[in-house]
C-alpha positions in Angstrom: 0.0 0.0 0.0 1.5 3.4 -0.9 2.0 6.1 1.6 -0.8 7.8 0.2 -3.4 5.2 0.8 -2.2 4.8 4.1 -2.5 8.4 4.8 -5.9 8.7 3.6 -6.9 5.3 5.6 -5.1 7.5 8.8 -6.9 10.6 7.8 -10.4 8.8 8.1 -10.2 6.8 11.2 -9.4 10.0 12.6 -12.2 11.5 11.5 -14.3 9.1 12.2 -13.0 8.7 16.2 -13.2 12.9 15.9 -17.2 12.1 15.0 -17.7 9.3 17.5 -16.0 11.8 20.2 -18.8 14.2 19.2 -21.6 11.6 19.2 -20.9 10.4 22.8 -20.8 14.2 24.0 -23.8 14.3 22.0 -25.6 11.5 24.4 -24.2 12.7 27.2 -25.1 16.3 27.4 -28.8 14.8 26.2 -28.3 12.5 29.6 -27.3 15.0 31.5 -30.6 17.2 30.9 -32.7 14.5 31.1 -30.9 13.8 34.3 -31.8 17.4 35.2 -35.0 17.5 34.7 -36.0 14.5 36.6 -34.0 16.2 39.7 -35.9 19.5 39.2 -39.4 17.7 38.7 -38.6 15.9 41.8 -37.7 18.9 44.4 -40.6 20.9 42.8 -42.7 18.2 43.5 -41.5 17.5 46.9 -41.7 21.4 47.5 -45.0 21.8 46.6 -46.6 19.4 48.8 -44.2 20.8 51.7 -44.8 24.0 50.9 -49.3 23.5 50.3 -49.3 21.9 53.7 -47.4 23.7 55.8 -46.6 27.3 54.3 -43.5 28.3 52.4 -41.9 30.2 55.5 -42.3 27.2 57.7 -40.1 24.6 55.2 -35.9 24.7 54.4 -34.6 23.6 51.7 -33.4 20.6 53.7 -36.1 19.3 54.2 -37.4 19.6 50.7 -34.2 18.0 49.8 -35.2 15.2 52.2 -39.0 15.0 50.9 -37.5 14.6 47.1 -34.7 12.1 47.8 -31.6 14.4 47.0 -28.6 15.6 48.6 -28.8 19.1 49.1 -25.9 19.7 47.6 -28.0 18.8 44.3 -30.8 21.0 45.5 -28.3 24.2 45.8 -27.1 23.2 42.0 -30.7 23.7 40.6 -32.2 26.4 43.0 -29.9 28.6 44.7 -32.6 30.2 47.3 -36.0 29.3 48.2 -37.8 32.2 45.8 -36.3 30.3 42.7 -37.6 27.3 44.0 -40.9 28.2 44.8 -41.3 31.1 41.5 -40.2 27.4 39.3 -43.6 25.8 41.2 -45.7 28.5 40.7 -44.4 28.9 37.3 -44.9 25.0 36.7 -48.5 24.2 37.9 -50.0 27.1 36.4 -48.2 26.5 33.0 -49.3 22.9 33.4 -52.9 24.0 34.0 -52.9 26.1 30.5 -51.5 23.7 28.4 -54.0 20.6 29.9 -56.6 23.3 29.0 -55.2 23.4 25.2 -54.4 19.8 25.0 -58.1 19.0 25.9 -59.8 21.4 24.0 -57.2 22.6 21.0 -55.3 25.7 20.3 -57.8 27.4 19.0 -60.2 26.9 21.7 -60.6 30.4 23.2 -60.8 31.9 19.2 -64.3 32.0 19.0 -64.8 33.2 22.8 -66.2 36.5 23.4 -64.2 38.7 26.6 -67.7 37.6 29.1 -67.0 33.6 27.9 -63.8 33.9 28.5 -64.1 35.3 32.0 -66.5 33.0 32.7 -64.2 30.2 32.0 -61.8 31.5 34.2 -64.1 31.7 37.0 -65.4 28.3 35.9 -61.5 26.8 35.9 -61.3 28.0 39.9 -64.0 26.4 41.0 -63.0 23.0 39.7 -59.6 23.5 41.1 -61.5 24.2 44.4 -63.2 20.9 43.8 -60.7 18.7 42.3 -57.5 20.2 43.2 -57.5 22.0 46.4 -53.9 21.6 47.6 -53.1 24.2 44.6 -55.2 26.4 45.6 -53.4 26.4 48.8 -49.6 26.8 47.2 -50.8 29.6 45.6 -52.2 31.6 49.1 -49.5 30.6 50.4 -47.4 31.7 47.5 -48.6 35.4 47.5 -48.2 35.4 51.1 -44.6 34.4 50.7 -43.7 36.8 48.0 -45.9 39.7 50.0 -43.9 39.4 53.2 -40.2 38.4 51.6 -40.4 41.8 49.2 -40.0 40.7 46.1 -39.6 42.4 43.1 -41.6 41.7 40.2 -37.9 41.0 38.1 -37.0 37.7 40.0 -40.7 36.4 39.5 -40.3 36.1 35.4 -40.3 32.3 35.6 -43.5 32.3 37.5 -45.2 35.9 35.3 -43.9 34.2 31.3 -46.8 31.5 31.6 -49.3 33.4 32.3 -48.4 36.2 29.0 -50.4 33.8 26.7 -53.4 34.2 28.7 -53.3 38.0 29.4 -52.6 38.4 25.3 -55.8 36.6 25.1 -57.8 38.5 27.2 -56.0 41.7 25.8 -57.6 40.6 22.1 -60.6 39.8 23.3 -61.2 43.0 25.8 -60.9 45.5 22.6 -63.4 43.3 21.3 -65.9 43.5 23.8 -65.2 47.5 22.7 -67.6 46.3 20.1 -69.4 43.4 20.7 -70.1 44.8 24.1 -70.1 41.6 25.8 -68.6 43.4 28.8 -68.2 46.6 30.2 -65.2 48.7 29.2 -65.6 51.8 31.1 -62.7 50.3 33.3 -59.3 49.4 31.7 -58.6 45.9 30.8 -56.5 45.6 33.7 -58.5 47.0 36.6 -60.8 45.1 35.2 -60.1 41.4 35.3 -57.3 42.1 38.2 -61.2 42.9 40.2 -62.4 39.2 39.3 -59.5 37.8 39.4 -58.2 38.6 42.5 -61.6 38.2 44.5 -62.4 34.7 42.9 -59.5 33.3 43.5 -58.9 35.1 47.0 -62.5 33.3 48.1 -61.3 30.1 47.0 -57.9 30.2 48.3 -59.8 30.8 51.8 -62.1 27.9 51.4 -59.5 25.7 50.2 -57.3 26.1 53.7 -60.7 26.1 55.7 -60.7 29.6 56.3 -64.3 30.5 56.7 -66.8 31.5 59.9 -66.6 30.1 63.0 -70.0 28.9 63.4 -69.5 27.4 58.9 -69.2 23.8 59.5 -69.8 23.4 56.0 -66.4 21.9 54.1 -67.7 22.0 50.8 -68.1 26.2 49.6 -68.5 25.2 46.0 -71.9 26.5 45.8 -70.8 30.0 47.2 -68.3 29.9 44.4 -71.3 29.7 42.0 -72.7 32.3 43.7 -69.9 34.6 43.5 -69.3 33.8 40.1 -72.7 35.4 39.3 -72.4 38.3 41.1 -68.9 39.1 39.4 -70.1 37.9 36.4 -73.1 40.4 36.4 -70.4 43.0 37.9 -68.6 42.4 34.4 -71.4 43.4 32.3 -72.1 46.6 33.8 -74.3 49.3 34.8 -76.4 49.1 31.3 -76.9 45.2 31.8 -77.9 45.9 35.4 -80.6 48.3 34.7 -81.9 46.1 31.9 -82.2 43.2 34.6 -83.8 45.4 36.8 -86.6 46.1 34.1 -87.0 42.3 33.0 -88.0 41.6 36.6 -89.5 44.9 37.8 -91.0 46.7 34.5 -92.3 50.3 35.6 -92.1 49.9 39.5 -90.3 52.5 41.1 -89.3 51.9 44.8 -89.8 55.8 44.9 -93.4 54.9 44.4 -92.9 53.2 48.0 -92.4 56.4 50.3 
């Protein structure tokens, strides 16, 4: 064989260990993430159960380390402080939530929706939480009341904000909408508005879910004062002109001037 040949038979096992090299760092760094992900599944699941039972200020990272099965050594690798830990949670179920809701029902469910359906869904979506899915309902109280009393910025909570962007672009469409259709009021801004149902349907059930109710309510199912206060908002989100209207449907001419 001439010294070509055997230069060119050199040259290409070369390249080919050079390739294989590439391929096993290939599968590697693809272990390696998969490795990662596991790990981080695994302390956020171990965290939110800690953390819906027993409060966020109440649990180390020790012991969430403990409840997942790693060294916490591994927990400091993935989550440096207890906020990125428990912004990844929040971040997670609430992400999971949205895409279960597209996966079920496409990705085009909410095109067709008017702004009024698609607060009603909303509304809809926290009472079966209430019903089906309490303990998340209780991460997220105690969620807000970690963030409240730690004093955190709205910068560090990006992880947790992201998910829900698709959901306020949604609502942002359908509100100019409603501008037309009239399906709700929008003499408030977009914001003030659905922060108002928002906030006190979720606030309700995050009470219910941890039993916070009156002391003489030995009731432990509420879901029927969700459906209540889904009404009430609901009617709140219509407006003064729809109010009026209702008032006429049941009342016609009576005047409760006509009383005095």
């Amino acid at each position: 064989m001439c010294s070509k040949t055997l230069k060119c038979v050199s040259d290409l096992k070369g390249w080919e260990c050079i390739k294989n090299m590439e391929n096993d760092m290939a599968r590697n760094t693809e272990r390696d993430e998969r490795e990662a992900t596991r790990r981080k599944e695994q302390l956020m699941k171990g965290g939110f159960k800690l953390f819906s039972e027993n409060g966020i200020e109440n649990v180390s990272l020790q012991k969430v380390a403990d409840a997942a099965d790693v060294g916490v050594a591994t927990m400091y690798k993935y989550y440096q402080t207890k906020v990125k830990l428990v912004v990844a949670i929040s971040g997670k179920i609430w992400g999971d939530i949205w895409k279960s809701v597209l996966a079920q029902n496409g990705p085009d469910f909410f095109e067709n929706f008017t702004a009024y359906e698609y607060i009603e869904f909303y509304l809809d979506m926290i009472i079966r939480l209430y019903r089906e899915k309490p303990e998340m309902l209780r991460f997220s109280n105690n969620y807000k009341n970690f963030i409240y009393h730690e004093g955190i910025e709205e910068e560090p909570l990006g992880e947790h904000l992201d998910v829900l962007e698709p959901l306020r672009a949604m609502y942002h469409k359908l509100y100019e909408q409603a501008k037309v259709d009239h399906s709700i009021r929008t003499d408030l801004s977009e914001q003030e508005l659905f922060t108002t149902v928002a906030i006190a349907m979720l606030a309700v059930a995050e009470r219910y879910a941890q039993g916070i109710v009156w002391a003489n309510d030995h009731k432990t199912d509420h879901t029927q004062e969700l459906k209540y206060l889904k009404e009430m908002l609901l009617m709140w989100c219509k407006g003064k002109a729809d109010r009026n209207r209702r008032w006429d449907l049941v009342w016609g001419n009576f005047s409760p001037a006509s009383l005095l």
